[in-house]
C-alpha positions as CSV (number, residue, x, y, z in Angstrom):
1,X,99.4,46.5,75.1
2,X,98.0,46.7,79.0
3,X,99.8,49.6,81.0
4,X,100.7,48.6,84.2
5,X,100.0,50.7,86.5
6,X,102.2,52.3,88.9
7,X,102.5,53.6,92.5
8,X,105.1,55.4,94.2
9,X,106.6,54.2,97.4
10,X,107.8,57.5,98.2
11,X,107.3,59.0,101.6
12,X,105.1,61.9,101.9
13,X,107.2,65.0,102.2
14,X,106.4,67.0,105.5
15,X,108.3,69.7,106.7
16,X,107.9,70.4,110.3
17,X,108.9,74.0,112.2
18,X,108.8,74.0,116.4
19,X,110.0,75.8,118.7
20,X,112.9,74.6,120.7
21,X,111.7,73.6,124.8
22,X,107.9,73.4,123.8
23,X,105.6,70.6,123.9
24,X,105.0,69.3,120.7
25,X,101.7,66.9,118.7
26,X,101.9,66.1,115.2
27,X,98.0,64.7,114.3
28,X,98.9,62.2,111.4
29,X,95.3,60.9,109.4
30,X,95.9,58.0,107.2
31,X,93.6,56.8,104.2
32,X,93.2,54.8,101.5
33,X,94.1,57.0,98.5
34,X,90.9,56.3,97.1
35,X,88.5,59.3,95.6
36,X,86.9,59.9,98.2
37,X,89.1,58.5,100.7
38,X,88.1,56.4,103.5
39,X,89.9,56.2,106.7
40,X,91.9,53.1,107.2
41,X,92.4,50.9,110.4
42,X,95.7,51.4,111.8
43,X,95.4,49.8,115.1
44,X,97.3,46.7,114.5
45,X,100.6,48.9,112.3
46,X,103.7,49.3,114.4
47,X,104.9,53.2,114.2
48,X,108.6,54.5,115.1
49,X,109.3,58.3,114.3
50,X,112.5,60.2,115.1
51,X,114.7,62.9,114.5
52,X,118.2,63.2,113.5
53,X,121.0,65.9,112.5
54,X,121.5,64.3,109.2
55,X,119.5,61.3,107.7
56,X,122.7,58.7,108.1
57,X,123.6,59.9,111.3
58,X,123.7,56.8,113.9
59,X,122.8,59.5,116.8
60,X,119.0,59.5,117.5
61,X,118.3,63.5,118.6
62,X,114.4,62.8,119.8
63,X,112.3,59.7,119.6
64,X,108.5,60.5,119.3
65,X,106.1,58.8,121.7
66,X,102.8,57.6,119.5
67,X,99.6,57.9,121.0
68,X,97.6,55.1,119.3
69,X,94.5,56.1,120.6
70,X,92.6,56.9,117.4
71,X,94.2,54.4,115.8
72,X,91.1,52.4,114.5
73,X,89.6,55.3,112.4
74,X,93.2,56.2,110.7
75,X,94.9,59.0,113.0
76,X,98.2,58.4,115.0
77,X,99.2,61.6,117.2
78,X,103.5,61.8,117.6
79,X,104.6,63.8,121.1
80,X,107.4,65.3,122.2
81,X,107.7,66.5,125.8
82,X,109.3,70.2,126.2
83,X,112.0,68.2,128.4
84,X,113.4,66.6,125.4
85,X,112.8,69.3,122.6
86,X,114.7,71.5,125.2
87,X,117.9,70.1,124.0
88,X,117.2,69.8,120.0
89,X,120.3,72.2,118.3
90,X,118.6,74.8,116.3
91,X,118.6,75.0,112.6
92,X,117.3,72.3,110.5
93,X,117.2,68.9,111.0
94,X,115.5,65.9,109.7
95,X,112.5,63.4,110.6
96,X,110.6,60.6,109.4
97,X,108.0,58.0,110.4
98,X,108.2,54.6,109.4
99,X,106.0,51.3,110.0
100,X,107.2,48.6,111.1
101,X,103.8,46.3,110.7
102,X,102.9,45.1,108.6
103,X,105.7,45.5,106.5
104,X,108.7,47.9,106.8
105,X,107.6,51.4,105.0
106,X,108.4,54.9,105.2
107,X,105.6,56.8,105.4
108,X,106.6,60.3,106.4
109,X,109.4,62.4,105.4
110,X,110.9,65.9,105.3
111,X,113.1,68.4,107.2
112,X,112.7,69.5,111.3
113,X,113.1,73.1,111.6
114,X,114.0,73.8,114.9
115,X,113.3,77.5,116.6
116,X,115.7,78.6,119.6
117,X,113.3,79.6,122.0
118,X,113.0,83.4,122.9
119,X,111.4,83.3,126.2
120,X,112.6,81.0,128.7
């Protein structure tokens, strides 16, 4: 008998820590699982990422901008602005990314840790 094989369609986990009222860039490199991998083109995929208190929680706590400037050899940066990380609660939170194009997929998952800032 043939085994099927399988993949999961799991997010990756990643846990992030910041620092509340900082800016903040999370470089994401995406490739084709192969051995060796090879960068993939992700110029045409639609990316959303955000943050919430708790994953079914309708309120939306930061939206990352995503700079699609290196798109084409596989790496998306996500950016938050001190201005809006300035009013993150501390304590953990949680945060994915997910594509919209072309198909709906989670890619990235995990907790937010965020830091209250010491200096202001």
């Amino acid at each position: 008998m043939t085994q099927i094989p399988t993949a999961s369609y799991r997010p990756t986990r990643v846990d992030l820590k910041m620092y509340r009222g900082d800016d903040y860039k999370i470089p994401l490199a995406f490739d084709d699982g192969a051995t060796p991998p090879a960068t993939i083109d992700v110029s045409t995929w639609n990316f959303s990422a955000q943050v919430r208190n708790r994953p079914n929680d309708e309120e939306v706590l930061l939206s990352f901008t995503v700079d699609m400037t290196s798109a084409v050899s596989g790496t998306i940066v996500l950016t938050a602005d001190k201005s809006l990380t300035a009013t993150l609660p501390a304590g953990p939170l949680h945060w994915d990314v997910q594509r919209a194009l072309p198909s709906q997929r989670t890619l990235v998952a995990g907790q937010f840790f965020v830091q209250a800032d010491v200096t202001r």
